[in-house]
Backbone bond lengths (Angstrom), bond angles and torsions (degrees), N, CA, C in turn:
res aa  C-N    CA-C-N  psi(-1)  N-CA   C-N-CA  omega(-1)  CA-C   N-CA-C  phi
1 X - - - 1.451 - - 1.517 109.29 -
2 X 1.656 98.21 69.80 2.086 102.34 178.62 1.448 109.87 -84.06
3 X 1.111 115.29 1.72 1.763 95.23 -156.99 1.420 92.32 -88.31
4 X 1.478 80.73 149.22 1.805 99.69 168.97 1.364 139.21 -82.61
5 X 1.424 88.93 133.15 1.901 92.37 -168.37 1.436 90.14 -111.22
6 X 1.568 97.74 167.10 1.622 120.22 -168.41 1.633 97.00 -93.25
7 X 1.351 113.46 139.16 1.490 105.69 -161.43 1.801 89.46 -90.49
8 X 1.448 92.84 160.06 1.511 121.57 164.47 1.192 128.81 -4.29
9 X 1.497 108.59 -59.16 1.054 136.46 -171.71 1.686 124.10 -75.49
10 X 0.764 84.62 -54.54 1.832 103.38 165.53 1.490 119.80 -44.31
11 X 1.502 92.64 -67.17 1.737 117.68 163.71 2.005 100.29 -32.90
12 X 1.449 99.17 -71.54 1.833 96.34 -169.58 1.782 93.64 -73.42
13 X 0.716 149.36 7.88 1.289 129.82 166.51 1.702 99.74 -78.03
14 X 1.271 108.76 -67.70 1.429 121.53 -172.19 1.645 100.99 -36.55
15 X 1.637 101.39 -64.67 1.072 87.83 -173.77 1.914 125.46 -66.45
16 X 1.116 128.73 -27.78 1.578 140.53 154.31 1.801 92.99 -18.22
17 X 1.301 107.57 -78.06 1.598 102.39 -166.18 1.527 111.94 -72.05
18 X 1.277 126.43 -12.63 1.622 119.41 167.84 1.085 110.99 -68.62
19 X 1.663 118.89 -29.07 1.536 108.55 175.62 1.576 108.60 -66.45
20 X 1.522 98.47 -50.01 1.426 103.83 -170.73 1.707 118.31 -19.51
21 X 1.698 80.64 -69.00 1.665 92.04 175.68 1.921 114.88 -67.16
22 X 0.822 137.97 -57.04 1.130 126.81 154.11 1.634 133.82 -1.73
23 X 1.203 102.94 -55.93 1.295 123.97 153.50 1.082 129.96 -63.76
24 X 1.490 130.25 -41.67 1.233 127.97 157.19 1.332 130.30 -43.60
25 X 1.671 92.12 -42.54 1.396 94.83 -172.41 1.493 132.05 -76.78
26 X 1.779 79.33 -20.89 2.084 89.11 173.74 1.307 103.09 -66.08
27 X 1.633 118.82 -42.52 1.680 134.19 -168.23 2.058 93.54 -47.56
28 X 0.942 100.03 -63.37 1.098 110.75 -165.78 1.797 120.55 -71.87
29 X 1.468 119.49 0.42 1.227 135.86 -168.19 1.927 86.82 -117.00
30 X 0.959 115.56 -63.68 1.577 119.94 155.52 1.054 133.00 -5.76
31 X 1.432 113.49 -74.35 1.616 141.40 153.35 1.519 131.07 -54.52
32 X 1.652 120.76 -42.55 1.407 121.03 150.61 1.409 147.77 -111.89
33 X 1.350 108.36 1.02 1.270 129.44 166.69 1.548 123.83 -75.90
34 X 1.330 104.10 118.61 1.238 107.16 -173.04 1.711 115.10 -50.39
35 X 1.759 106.79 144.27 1.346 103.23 -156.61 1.972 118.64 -50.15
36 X 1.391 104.28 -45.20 1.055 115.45 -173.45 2.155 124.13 -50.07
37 X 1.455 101.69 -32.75 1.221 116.92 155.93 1.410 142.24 -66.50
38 X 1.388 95.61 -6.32 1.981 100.44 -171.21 1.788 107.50 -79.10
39 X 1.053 88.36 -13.64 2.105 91.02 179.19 1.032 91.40 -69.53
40 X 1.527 123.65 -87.68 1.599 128.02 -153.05 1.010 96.80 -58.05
41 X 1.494 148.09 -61.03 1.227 148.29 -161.12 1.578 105.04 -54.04
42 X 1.146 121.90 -59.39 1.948 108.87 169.53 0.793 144.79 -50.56
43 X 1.936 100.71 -35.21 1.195 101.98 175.17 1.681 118.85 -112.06
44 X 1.177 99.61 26.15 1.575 103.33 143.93 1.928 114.38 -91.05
45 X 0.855 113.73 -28.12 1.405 127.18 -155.60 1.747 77.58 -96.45
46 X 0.737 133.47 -61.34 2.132 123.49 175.74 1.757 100.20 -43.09
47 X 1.312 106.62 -68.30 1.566 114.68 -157.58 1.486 93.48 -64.36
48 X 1.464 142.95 -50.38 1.548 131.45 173.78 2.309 111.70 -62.92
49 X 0.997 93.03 -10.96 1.801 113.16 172.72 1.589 89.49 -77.25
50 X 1.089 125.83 -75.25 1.696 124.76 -154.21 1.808 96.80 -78.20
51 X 1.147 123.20 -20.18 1.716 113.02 179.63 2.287 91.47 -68.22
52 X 1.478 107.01 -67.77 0.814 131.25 -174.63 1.794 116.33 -6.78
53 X 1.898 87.10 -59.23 1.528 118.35 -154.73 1.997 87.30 -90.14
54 X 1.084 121.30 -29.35 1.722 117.11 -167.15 1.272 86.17 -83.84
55 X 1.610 132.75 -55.92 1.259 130.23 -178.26 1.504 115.10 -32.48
56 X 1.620 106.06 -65.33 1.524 115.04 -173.53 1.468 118.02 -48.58
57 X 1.903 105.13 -46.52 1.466 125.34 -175.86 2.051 98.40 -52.45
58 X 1.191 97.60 -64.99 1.611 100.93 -169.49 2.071 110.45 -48.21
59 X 1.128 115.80 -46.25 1.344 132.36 -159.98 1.446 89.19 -88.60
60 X 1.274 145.13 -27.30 1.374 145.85 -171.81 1.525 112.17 -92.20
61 X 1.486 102.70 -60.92 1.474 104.85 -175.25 1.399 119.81 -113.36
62 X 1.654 124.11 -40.94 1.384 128.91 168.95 2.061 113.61 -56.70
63 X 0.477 99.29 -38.17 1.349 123.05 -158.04 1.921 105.63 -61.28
64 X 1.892 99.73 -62.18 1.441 111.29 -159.61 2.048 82.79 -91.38
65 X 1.111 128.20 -12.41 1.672 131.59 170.69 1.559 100.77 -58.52
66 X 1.247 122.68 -41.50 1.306 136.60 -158.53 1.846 117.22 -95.02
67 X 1.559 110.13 -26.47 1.353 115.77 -166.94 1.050 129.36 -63.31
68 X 1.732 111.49 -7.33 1.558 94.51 -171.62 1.780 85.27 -104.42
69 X 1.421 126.12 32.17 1.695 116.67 179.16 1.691 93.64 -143.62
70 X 1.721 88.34 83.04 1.489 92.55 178.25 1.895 104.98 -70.44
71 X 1.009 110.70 155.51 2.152 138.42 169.48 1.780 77.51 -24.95
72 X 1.479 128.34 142.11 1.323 151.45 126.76 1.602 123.31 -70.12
73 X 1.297 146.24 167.33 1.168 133.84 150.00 1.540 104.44 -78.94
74 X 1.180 111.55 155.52 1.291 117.10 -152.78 2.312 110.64 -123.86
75 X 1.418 85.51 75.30 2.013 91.68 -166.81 1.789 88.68 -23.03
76 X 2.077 79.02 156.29 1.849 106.16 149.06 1.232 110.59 -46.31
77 X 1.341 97.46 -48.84 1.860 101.24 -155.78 1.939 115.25 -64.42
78 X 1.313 111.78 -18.76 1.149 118.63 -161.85 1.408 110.89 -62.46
79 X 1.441 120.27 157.48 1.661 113.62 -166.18 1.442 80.73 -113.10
80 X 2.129 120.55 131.30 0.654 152.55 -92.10 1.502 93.26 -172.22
81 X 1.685 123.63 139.00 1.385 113.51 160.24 1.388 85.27 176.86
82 X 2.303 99.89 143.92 1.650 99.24 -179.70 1.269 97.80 -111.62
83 X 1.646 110.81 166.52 1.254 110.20 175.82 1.105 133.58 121.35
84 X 1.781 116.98 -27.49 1.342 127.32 -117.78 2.003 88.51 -118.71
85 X 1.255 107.30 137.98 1.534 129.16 175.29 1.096 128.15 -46.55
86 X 1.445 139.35 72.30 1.090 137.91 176.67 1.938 112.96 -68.36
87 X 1.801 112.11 161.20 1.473 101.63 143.59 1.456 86.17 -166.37
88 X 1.567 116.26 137.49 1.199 140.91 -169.56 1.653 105.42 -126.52
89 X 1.012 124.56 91.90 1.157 140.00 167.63 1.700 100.23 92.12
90 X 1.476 99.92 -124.28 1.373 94.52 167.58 1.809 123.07 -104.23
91 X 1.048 104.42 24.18 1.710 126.59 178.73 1.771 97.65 -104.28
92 X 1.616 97.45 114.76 1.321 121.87 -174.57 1.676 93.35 -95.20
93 X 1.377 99.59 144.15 2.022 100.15 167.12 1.496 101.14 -163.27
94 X 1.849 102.20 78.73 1.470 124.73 -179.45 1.688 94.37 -46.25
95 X 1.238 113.60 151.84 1.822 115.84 132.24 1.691 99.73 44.93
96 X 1.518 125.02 22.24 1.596 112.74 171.88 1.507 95.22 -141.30
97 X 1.036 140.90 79.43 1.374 144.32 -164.32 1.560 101.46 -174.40
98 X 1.515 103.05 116.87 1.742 114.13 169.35 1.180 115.88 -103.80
99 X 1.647 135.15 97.08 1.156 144.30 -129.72 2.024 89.85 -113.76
100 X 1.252 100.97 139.82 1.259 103.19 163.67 2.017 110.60 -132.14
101 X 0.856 113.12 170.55 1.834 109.11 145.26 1.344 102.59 -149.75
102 X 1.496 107.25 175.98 1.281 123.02 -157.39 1.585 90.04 -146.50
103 X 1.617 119.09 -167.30 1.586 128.48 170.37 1.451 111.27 -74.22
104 X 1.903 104.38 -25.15 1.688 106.60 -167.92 1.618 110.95 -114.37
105 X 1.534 108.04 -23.81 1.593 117.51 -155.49 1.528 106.04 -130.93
106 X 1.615 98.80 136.44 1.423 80.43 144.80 1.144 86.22 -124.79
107 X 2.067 87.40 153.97 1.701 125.43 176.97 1.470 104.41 -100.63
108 X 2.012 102.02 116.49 1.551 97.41 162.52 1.729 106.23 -95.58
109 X 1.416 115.82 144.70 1.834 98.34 155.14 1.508 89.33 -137.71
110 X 1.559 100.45 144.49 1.560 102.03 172.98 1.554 120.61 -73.29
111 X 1.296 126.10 178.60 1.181 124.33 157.68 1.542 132.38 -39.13
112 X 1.227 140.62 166.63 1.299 140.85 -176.80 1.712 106.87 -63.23
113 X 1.251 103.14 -41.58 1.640 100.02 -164.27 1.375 108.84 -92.52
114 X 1.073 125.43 14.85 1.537 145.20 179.83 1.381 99.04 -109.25
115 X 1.202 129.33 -54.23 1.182 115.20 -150.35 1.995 90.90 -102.79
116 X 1.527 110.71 -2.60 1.778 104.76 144.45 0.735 127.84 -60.14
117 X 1.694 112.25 -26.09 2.123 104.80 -159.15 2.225 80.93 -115.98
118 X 1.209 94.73 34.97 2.270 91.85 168.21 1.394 91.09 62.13
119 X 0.941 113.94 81.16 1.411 126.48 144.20 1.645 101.23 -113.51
120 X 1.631 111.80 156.83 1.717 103.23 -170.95 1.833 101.78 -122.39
121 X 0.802 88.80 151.36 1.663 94.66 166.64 1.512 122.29 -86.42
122 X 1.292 119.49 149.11 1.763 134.26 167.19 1.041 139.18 -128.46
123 X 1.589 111.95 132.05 1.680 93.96 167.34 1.812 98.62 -110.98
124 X 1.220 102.67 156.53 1.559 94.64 175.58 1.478 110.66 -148.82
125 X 1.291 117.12 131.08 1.163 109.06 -151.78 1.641 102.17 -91.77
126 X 1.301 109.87 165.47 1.424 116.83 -171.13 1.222 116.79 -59.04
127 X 1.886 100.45 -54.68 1.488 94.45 161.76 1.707 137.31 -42.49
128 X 0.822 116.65 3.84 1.543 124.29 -175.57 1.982 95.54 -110.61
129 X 1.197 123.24 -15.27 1.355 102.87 -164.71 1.626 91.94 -116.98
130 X 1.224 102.84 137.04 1.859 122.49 169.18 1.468 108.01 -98.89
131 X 1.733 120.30 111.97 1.482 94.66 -161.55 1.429 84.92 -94.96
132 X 1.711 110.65 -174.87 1.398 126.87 162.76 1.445 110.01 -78.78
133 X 1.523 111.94 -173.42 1.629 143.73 164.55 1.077 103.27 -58.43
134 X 1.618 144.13 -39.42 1.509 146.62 -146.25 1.115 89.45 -103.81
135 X 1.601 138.07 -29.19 1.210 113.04 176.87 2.164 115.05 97.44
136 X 1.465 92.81 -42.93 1.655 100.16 177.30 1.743 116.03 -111.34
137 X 1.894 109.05 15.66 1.687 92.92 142.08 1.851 106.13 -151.73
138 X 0.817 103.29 161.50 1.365 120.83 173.13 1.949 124.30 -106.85
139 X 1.365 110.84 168.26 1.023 113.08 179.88 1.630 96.52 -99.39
140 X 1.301 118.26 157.85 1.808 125.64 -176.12 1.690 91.27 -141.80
141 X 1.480 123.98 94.32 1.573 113.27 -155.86 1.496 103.41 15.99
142 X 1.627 126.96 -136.89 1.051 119.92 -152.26 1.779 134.84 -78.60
143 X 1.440 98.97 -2.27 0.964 114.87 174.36 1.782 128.73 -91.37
144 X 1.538 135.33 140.58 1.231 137.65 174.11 1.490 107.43 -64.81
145 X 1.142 100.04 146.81 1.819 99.87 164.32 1.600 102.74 -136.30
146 X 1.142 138.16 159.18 1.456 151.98 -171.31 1.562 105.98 -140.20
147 X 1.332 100.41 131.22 2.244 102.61 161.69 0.973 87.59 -176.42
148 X 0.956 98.94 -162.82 1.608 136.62 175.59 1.400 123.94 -47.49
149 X 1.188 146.43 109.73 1.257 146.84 -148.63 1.428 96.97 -81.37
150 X 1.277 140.44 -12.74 1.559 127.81 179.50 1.511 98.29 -82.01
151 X 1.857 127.33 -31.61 1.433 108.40 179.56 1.261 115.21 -72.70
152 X 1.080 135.71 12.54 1.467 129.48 -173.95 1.601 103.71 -122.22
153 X 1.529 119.97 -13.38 1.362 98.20 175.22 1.530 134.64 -46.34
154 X 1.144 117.63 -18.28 1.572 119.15 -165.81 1.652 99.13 -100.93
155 X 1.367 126.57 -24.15 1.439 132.61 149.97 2.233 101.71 -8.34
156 X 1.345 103.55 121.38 1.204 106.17 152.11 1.426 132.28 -110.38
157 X 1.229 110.57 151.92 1.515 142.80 -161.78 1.828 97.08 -77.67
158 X 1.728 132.03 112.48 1.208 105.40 -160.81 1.623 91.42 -84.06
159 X 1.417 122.52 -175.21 1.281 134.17 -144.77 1.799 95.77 -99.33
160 X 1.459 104.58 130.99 1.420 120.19 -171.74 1.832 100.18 -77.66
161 X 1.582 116.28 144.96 1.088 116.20 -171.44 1.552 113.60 -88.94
């Protein structure tokens, strides 16, 4: 998992000045927009703000975390559950995660409206994850991952010296 992601920092900068302007623009929709328009008008301009910012988040940071564990096909047999809490580094994805496992993988795919605004799908195989003591996160090379303690059961323990 080499590919390069855009660090942290960058990400909240970018985003720092999208608010900026964001803000302006309500400031300024506020101030000359006739009164009756400032509802719809914000909160279209919020709800295209939050596609914007999940879009960027997924394609920025979820996304290049995930690239070297392209989508698997995903057996009948696999035990299956929607809903379920992911967090992969520092990218949280409460309650939008369609969790599968298999003998080799587990498969994350996000929700539908996540994976509209580029969110990516994974399979990742066990062999790649070192879990902890707690049982509900693992190591993914350098990154933490967190869920559900049934996707990590098949997670191996690397070999004691």
């Amino acid at each position: 998992m080499n590919t390069k992601r855009m660090p942290i920092w960058v990400f909240l900068l970018w985003l720092v000045v999208f608010e900026c302007f964001l803000v302006t623009g309500i400031v300024l929709v506020l101030m000359y927009a006739p009164s009756p328009s400032h509802g719809p008008i914000i909160t279209f301009v919020a709800l295209f703000a939050l596609a914007v910012i999940a879009s960027a988040a997924f394609r920025l940071l979820w996304n290049p975390m995930l690239a070297a564990f392209p989508p698997q096909e995903v057996p009948v047999t696999a035990k299956k559950k929607s809903f379920q809490s992911f967090s992969f580094g520092l990218v949280n994805m409460g309650l939008s995660i369609n969790a599968a496992t298999d003998e080799d993988y587990l498969h994350i795919e996000p929700i539908l409206p996540w994976r509209a605004l580029g969110a990516a799908s994974a399979s990742i195989p066990f062999t790649a994850m070192t879990p902890s003591d707690c049982g509900r996160t693992v190591k993914v090379d350098k990154w933490t991952m967190a869920g559900p303690k049934w996707c990590f059961e098949k997670a191996t323990k690397p070999p004691t010296a």
